[in-house]
C-alpha distance (Angstrom), angle and dihedral (degrees) to the residues before:
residue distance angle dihedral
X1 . . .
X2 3.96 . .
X3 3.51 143.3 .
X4 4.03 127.2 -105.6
X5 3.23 160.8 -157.8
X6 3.84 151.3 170.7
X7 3.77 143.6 -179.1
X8 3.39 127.8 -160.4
X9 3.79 112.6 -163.4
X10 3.83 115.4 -158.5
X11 3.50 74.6 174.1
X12 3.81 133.7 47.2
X13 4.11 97.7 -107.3
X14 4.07 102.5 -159.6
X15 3.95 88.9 -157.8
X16 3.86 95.0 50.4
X17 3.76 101.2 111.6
X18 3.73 83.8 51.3
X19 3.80 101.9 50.5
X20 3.57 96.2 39.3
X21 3.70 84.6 59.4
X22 3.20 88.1 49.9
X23 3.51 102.6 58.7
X24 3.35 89.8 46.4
X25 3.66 96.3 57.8
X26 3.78 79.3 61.6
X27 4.00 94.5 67.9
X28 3.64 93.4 39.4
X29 4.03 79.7 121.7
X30 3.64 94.9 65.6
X31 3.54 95.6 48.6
X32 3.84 121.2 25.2
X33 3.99 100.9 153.5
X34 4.15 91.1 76.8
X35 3.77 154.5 -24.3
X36 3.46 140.2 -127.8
X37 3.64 143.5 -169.2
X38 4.12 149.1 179.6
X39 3.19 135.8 177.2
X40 3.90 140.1 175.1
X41 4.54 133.6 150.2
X42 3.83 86.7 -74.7
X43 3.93 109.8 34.7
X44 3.66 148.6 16.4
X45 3.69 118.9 -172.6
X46 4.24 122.7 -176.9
X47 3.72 129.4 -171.9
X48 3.78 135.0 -169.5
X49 3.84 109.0 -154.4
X50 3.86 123.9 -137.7
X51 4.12 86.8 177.1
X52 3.92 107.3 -161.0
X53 4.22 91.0 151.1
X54 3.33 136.6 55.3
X55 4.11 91.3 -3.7
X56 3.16 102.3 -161.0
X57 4.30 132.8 92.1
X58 3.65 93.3 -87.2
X59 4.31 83.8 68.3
X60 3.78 91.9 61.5
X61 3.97 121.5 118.6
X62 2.67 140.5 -103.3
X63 3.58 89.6 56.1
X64 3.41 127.3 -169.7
X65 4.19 129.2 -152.8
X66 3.81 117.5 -125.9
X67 3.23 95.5 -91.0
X68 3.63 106.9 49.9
X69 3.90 103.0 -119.6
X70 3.31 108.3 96.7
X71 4.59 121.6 47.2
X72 3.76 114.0 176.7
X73 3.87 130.6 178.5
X74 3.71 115.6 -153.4
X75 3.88 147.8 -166.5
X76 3.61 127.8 -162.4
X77 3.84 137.7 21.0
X78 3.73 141.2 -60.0
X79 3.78 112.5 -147.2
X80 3.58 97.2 173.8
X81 3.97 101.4 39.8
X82 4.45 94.4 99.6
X83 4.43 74.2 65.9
X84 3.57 86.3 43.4
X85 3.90 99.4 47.4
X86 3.70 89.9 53.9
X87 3.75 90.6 52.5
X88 3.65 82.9 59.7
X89 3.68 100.4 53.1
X90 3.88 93.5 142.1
X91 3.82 87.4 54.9
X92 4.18 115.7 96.8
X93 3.32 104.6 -129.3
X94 3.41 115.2 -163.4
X95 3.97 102.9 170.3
X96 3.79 127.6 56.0
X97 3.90 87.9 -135.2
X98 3.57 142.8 108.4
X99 3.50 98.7 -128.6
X100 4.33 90.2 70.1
X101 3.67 82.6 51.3
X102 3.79 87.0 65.2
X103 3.43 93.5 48.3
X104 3.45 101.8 46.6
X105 3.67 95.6 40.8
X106 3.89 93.5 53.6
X107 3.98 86.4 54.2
X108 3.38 92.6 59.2
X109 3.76 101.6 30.3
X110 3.43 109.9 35.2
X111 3.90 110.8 -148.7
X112 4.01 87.2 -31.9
X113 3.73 78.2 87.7
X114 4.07 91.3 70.0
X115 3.99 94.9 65.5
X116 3.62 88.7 42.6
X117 3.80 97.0 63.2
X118 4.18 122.7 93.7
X119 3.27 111.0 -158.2
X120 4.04 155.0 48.1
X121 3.62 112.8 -49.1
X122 3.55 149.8 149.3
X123 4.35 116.6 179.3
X124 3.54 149.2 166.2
X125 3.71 118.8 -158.8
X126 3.23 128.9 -175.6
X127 3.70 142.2 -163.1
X128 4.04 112.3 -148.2
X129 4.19 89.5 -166.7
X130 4.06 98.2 55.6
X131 3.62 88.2 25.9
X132 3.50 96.7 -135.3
X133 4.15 137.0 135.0
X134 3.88 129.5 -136.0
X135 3.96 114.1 -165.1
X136 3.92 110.8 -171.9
X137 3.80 139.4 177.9
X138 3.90 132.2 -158.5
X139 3.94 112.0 -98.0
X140 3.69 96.9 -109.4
X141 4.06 96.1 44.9
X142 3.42 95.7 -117.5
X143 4.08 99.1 146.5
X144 3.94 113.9 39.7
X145 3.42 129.2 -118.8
X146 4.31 125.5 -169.5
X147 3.72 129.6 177.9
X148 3.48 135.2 177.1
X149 4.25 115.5 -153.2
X150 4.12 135.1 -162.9
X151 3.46 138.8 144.2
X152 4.09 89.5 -77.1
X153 3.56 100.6 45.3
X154 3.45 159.4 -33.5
X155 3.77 129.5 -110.7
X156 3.93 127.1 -152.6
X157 3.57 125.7 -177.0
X158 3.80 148.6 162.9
X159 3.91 82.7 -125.7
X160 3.26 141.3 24.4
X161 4.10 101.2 -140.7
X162 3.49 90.6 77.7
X163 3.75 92.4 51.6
X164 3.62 83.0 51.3
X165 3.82 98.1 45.6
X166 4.05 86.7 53.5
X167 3.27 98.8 83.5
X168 4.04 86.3 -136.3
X169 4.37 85.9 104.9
X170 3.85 125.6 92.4
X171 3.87 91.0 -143.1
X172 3.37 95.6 -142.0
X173 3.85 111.4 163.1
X174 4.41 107.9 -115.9
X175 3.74 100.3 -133.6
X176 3.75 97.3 -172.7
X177 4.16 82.0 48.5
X178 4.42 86.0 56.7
X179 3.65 93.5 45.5
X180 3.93 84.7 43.3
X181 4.20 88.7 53.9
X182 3.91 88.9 44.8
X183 3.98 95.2 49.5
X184 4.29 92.6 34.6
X185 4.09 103.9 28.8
X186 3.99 77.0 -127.8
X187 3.77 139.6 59.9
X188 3.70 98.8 -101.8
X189 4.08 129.7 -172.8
X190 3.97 124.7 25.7
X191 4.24 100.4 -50.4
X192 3.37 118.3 80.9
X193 4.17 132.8 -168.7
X194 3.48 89.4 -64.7
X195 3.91 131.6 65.6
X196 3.60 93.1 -130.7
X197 3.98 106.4 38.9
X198 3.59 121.8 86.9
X199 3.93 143.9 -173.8
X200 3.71 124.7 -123.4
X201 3.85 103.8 -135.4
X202 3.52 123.3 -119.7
X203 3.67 115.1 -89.1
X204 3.38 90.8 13.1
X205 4.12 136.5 116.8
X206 3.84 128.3 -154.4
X207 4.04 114.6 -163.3
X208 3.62 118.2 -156.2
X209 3.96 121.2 -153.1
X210 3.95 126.1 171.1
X211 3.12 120.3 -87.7
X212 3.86 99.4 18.9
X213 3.75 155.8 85.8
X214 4.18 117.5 -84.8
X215 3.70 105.9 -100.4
X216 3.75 110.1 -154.1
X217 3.68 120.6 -179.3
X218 3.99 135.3 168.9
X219 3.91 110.7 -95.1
X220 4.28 89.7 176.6
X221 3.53 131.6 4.9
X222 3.74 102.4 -172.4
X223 4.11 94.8 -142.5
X224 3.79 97.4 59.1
X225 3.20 101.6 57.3
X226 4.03 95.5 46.6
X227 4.25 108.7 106.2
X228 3.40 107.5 -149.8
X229 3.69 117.2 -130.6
X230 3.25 119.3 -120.9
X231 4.31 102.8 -169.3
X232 3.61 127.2 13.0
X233 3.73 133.9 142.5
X234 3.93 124.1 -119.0
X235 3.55 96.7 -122.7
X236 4.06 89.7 48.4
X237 4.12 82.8 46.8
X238 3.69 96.7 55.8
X239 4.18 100.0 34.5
X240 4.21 81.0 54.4
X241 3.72 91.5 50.9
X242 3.56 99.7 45.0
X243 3.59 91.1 56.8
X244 3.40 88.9 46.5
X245 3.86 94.1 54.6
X246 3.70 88.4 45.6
X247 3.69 95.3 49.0
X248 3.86 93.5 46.4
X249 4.16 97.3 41.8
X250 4.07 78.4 56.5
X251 3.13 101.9 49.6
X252 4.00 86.9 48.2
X253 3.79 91.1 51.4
X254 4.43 93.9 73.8
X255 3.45 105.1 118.6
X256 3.74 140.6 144.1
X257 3.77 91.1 -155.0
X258 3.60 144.8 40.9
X259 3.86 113.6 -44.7
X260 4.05 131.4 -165.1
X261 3.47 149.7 158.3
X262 3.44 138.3 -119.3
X263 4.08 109.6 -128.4
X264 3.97 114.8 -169.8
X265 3.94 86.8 165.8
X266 3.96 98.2 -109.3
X267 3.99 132.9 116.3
X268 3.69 90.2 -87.6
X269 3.69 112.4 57.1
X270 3.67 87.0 24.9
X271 3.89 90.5 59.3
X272 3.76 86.5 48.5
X273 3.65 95.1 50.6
X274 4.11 95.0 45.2
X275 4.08 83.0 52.6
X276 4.02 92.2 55.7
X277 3.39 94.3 46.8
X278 3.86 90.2 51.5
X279 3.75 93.3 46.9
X280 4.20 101.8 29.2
X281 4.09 122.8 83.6
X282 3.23 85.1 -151.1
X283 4.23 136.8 61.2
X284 3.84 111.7 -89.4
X285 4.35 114.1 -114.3
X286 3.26 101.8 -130.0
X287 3.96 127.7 -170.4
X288 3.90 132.1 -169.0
X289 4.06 136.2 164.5
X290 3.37 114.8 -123.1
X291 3.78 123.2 -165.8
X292 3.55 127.3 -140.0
X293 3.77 92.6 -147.3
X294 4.16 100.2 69.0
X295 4.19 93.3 -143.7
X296 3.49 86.7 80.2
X297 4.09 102.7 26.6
X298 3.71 123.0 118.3
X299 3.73 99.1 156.1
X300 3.56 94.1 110.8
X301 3.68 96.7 55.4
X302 3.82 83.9 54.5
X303 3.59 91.6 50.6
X304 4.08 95.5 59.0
X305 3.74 80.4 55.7
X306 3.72 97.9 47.0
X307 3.73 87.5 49.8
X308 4.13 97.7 44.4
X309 4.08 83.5 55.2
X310 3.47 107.2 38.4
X311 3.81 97.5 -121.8
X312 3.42 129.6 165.4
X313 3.28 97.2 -122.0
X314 3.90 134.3 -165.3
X315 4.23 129.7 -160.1
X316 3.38 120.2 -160.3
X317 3.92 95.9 -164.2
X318 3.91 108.2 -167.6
X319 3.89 137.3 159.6
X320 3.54 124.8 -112.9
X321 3.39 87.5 -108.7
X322 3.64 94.6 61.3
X323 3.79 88.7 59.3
X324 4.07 88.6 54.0
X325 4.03 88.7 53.6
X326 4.38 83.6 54.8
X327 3.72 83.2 53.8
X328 3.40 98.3 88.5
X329 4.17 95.8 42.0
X330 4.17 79.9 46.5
X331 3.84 92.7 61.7
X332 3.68 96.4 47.7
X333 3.66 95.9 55.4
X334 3.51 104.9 58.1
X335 3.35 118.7 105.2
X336 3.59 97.8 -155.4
X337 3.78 127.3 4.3
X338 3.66 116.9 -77.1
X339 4.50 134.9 161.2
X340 3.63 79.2 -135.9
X341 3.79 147.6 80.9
X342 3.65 125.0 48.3
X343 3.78 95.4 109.6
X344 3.06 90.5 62.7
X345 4.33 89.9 41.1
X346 3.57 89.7 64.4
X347 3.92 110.1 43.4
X348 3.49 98.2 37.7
X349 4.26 87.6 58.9
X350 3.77 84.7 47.3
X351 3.27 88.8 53.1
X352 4.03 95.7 47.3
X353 3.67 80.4 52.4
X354 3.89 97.5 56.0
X355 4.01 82.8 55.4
X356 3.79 101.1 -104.0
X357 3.87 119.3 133.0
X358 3.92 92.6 -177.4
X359 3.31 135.3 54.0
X360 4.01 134.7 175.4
X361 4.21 118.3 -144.2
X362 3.17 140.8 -155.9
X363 4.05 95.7 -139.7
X364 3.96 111.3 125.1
X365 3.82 92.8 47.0
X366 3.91 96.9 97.6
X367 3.80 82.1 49.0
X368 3.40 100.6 52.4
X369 3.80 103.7 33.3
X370 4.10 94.7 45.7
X371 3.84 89.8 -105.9
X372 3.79 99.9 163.6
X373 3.79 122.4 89.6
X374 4.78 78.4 -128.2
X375 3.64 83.5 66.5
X376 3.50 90.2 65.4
X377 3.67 98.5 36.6
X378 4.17 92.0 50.1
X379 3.87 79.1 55.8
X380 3.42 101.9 43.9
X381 4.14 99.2 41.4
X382 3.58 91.3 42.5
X383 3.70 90.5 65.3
X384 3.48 97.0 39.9
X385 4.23 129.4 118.3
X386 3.40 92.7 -125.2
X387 3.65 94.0 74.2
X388 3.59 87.0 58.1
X389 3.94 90.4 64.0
X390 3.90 123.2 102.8
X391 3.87 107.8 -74.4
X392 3.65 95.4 -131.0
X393 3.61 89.6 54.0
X394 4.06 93.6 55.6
X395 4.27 86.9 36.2
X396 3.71 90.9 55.4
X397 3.96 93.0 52.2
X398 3.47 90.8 43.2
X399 3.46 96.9 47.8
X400 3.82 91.3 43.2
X401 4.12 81.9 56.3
X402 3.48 98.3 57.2
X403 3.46 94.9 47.3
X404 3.71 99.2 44.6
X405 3.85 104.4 30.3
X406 3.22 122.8 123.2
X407 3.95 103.9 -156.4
X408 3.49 133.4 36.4
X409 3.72 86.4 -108.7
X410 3.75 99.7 61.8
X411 3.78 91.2 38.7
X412 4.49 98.5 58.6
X413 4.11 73.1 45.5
X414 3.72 91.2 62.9
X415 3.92 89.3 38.7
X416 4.51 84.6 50.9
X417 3.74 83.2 50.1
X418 3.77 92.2 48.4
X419 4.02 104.3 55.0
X420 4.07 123.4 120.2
X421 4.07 78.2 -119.4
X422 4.22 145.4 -22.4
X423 3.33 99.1 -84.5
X424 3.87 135.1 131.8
X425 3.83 100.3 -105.0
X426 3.70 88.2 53.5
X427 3.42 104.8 33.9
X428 3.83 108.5 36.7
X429 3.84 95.7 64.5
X430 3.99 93.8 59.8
X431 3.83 87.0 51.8
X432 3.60 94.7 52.3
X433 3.90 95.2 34.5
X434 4.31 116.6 115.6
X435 4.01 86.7 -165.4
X436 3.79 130.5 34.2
X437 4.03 113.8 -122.6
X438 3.93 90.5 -106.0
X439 3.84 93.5 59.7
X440 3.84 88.3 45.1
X441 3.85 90.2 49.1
X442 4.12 91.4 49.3
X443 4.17 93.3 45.2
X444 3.67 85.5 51.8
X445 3.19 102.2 46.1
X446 4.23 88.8 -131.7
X447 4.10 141.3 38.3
X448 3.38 113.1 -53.2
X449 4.24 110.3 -115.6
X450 3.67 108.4 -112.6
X451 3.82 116.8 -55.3
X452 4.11 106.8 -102.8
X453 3.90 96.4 -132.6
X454 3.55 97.1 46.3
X455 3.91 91.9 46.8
X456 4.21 84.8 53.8
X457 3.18 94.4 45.4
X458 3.79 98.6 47.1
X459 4.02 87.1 46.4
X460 3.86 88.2 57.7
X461 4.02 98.7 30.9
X462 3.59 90.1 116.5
X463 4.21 99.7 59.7
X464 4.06 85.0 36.1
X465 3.92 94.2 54.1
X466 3.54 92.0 54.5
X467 3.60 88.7 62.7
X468 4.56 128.2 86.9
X469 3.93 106.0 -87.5
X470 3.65 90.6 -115.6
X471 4.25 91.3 59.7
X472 3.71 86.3 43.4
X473 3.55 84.7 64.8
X474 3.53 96.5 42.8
X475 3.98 91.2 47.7
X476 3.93 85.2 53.9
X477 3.60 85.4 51.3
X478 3.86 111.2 48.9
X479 4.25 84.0 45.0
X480 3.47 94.8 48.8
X481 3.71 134.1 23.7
X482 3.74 90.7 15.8
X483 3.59 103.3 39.4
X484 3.95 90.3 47.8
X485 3.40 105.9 34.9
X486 3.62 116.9 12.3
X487 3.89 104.1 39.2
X488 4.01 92.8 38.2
X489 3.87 79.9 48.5
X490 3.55 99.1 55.7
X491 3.69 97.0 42.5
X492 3.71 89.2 49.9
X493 3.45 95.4 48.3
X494 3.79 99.5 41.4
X495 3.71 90.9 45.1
X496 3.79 98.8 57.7
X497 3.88 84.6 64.1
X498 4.04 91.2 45.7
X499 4.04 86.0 -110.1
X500 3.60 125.8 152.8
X501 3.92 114.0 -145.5
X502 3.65 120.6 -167.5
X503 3.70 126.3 -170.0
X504 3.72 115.9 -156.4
X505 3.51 95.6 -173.8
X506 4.00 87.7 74.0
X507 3.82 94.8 61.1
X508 3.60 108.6 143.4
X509 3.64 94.8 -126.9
X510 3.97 98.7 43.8
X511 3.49 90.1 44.7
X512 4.28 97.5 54.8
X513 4.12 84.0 48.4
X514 3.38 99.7 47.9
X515 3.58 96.0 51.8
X516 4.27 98.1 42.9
X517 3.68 90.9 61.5
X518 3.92 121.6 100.3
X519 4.05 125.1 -97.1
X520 3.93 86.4 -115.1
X521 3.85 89.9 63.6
X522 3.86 102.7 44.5
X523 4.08 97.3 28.6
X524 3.78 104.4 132.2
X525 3.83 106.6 -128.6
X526 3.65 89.5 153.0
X527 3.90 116.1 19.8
X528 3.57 112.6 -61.4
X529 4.38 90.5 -23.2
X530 3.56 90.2 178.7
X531 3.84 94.0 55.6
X532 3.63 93.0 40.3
X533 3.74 93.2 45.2
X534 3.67 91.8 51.5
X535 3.71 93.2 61.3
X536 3.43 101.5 52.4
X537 3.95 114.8 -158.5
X538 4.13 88.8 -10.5
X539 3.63 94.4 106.5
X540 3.84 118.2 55.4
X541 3.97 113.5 -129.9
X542 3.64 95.6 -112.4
X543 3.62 86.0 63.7
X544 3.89 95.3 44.9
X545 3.54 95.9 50.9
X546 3.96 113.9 27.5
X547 4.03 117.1 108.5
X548 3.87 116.4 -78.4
X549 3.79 96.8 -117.8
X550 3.65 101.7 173.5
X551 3.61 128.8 -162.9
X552 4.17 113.1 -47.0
X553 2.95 136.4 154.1
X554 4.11 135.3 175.1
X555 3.72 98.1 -79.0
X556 3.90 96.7 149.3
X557 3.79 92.0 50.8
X558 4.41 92.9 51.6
X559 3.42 90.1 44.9
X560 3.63 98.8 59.2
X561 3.72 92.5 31.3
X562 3.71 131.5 16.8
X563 3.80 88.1 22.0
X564 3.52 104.0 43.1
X565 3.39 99.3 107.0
X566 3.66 102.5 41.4
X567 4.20 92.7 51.6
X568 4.43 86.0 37.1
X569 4.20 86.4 55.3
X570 3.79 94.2 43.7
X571 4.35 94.4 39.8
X572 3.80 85.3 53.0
X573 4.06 92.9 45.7
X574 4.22 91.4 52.4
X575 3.70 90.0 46.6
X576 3.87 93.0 52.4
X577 4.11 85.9 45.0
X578 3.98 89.7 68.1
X579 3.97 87.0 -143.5
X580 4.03 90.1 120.1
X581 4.24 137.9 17.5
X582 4.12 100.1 -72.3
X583 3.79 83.9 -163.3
X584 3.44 82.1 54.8
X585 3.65 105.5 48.5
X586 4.22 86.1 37.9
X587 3.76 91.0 49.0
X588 4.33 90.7 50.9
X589 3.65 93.4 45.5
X590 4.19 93.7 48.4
X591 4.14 87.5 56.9
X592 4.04 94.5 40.7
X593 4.12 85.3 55.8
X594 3.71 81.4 44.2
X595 3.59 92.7 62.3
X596 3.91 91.1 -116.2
X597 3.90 119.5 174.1
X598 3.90 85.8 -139.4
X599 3.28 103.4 65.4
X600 3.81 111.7 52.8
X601 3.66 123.6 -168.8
X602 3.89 92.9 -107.2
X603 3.87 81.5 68.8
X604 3.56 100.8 61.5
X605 4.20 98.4 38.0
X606 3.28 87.9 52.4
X607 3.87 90.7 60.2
X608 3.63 95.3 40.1
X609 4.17 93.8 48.9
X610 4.08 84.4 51.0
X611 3.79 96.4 52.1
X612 3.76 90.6 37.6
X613 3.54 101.5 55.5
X614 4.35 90.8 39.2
X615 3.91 83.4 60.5
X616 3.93 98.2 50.2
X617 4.35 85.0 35.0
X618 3.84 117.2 29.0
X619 3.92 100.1 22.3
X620 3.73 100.6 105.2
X621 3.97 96.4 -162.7
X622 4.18 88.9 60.3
């Protein structure tokens, strides 16, 4: 787990050993144990080095294959690349690390390597004889990738602050990106805050050749290749996916330094931690928050697990308050603006602390297992008779909702009401949306452009469709609110504490079973049954059956008290920017202090995250 970056020079940059240096000066963060750099008339590629295997010098990026053609600097993890190597057999190895693997596997593969990687990554190879650059990202989007493009050159990184900082940028604030952040609580799809940065997609390449326009063209997406299965028993379902689950918390567990887990006491990270004690020789670290205040407590549910396993386990026991203190630190980190994240903020730098550099999750399992209460619904409403009513009939109400609504809530119910038909493209956005269209519309002063996750998942509606309802769902899921929000999150997070976080529940091969088998199988009359099932007597009742409380925290309460300042400072700053209504934003803020049900505190954090991070990003005088 590393940081990069890479120019391509379609032009012979004089200050290129400088910049890239630069920019990697920016990641220092992600990777404190080393640096690297290379530079010739065509490329210069930089690496910061969080080294977890193979430790020693022969780890160190760039790194070069044997015979001197192709360099590559990498982040993430390969948990399939010991299969790999022996694939290779012909190939002299001369490092015990996953990064040759790449090398050698792209010599002999070509880009048919890229679909045939498990794991978390983010690349960019690049072959010194054709003089041309491949930049690739895992199939579920797991570790981010950024670029900025022109005529000169094109810019890859890990992040996209040092881009930023490089003065190379027009910064240019992305509209459609703000109204994206507003609708999404994240920047979702390929633009991001700036006009002139982009996203790689996930499971996606771009190649770069002089002279020309990045090409960048799907090498996996995970959902067409899933075969749905038509008959298979429950008990067949859940001995498959415990294997699975083993096999992919195993693979997770290769590590040359300390490894943990993160235990909040639910089915997830509990299933994760059961796993590593079944396949480890040695007791599972595990790590939770615990809160003094017992509203939001679930250390004790962690601790039955800690106990049933034998961890050695460590509590970080804090008051609210000292989550409103990390605040601050919080902000600063994020790479781009997100509603999202300090959770994970704060126990992955305890963590760090405690000595650990890796650390397994249980994030994905909600995904996978239908584990939100909109699984259900989607299931539910799809089948119901009043989709079978005259569309203008349901249009009309809808449209008389949107217009007439009073709360956010009841106006995305008029926009449900309003789609051409129930299905995921059109439905799953409103779901997952913070603010309706309407309120989007009047902040902007105009119609929103097309929301990025519906437009992705109307390209690919077809391949989805064919799919159970419930792994619709999930599909809509890992590329949206997960991909955008909670992955990016979690890497951000993790990575400003130089922590790896792996997520077993996004193994390649887990993930394809999971989501060919039928709705009767993986339907969650209890919470996540199929998970649950599949473990047997792993997972104590109290953990199977207590209330799903989630992550909160007293946001109303800060806002309108300890925080009052800090969100009043940055309100006033976006209203003076002219990038959104100020009567608006003033109006919003008035009925939150007013303790107004219409204005939730997600609303106004939002706003103060966005301005926040466009002072410390965009602002070219800081």
């Amino acid at each position: 787990m590393c940081g990069l970056a890479a120019i391509f020079q379609h032009q012979p940059l004089p200050e290129a050993d400088a910049l890239i240096r630069a920019i990697t000066n920016g990641l220092q963060h992600r990777g404190p144990d080393a640096d690297g750099h290379y530079v010739d008339d065509r490329v210069a590629l930089g690496h910061r080095r969080l080294a977890i295997i193979d430790l020693s010098e022969l780890g160190r990026q760039p790194m070069w294959d044997v015979t001197g053609r192709y360099a590559v600097v990498y982040n993430g993890e390969i948990y399939n690349y010991k299969e790999l190597k022996q694939e290779l057999a012909n190939y002299p190895f001369r490092s015990g690390s996953d990064t040759e693997v790449l090398l050698a596997g792209f010599a002999a593969w070509g880009v048919d390597l890229f679909a045939k990687l498990n794991g978390i990554f983010a690349f960019a190879l690049y072959d010194k004889q054709e003089e041309r650059m491949w930049v690739v990202r895992d199939r579920f989007g797991i570790k981010p990738m950024y670029y900025t493009s022109d005529e000169r050159f094109c810019i890859v990184s890990s992040e996209q602050r040092p881009i930023l900082a490089s003065g190379l940028v027009e910064m240019n604030i992305s509209r459609d990106a703000i109204a994206d952040f507003l609708y999404d609580g994240a920047v979702c799809g390929v633009q991001r805050c700036c006009d002139d940065m982009r996203q790689l997609p996930a499971g996606h390449y771009m190649m770069l050749e002089k002279g020309r326009l990045p090409v960048v063209k799907p090498y996996y997406l995970f959902f067409e290749h899933i075969r749905p299965l038509q008959s298979v028993s429950l008990d067949t379902a859940q001995r498959e996916l415990r294997r699975l689950l083993r096999q992919a918390v195993e693979r997770q567990l290769i590590s040359d330094v300390p490894l943990g887990a993160f235990l909040s006491g639910g089915i997830d990270s509990s299933a994760v931690v059961a796993m590593m004690s079944e396949v480890s020789p040695e007791r599972p670290l595990t790590f939770t928050v615990g809160f003094k205040e017992k509203q939001f407590d679930e250390s004790p549910y962690a601790a039955l697990i800690a106990k049933k396993f034998n961890t050695r386990h460590t509590v970080l026991t804090l008051e609210a308050d000292d989550f409103l203190h990390e605040l601050p630190n919080m902000v600063d980190a994020l790479d781009t603006p997100t509603l999202d994240g300090i959770n994970t903020y704060v126990v992955s730098k305890m963590t760090r602390k405690a000595g650990v550099t890796v650390a397994l999750s249980g994030l994905g399992g909600d995904e996978l297992f239908a584990g939100y209460a909109t699984f259900k619904r989607y299931y539910e409403w799809k089948q119901h008779i009043f989709w079978k009513l005259p569309g203008f009939l349901r249009r009309s109400a809808g449209f008389a909702l949107q217009q007439l609504g009073q709360s956010t809530r009841m106006r995305r119910l008029g926009e449900i009401l309003s789609v051409p038909a129930f299905d995921i493209d059109w439905v799953y956005p409103q779901f997952r949306g913070i603010y309706d269209k309407r309120t989007v519309a009047d902040m902007l002063g105009h119609a929103p452009a097309p929301n990025p996750i519906f437009t992705f998942l109307h390209q690919h509606r077809a391949a989805i469709q064919r799919l159970p309802l419930l792994s619709q769902y999930s599909v809509a899921e890992m590329t949206g609110y997960t991909n955008h929000m909670l992955l990016k999150d979690t890497d951000q997070m993790s990575m400003a504490s130089a922590l790896e976080v792996r997520v077993p529940f996004f193994d390649n091969d887990l993930v394809d079973y999971v989501l060919s088998l039928p709705d009767s199988i993986k339907f969650p009359h209890t919470p996540k049954s199929l998970l649950v099932g599949a473990l047997g007597d792993l997972l104590p009742s109290e953990i199977v059956h207590r209330p799903k409380m989630g992550f909160t925290l007293p946001w109303e309460q800060w806002l309108r008290g300890e925080l009052h300042t800090f969100c009043q400072q940055r309100l006033d700053a976006l209203c003076d920017r002219g990038l959104l209504d100020p009567t608006r934003i003033r109006q919003m803020w008035d009925q939150f202090n007013r303790q107004s049900h219409q204005v939730l505190a997600s609303h106004i954090w939002m706003l103060v995250v966005l301005e926040h991070w466009l002072q410390k990003n965009m602002d070219k005088e800081l």
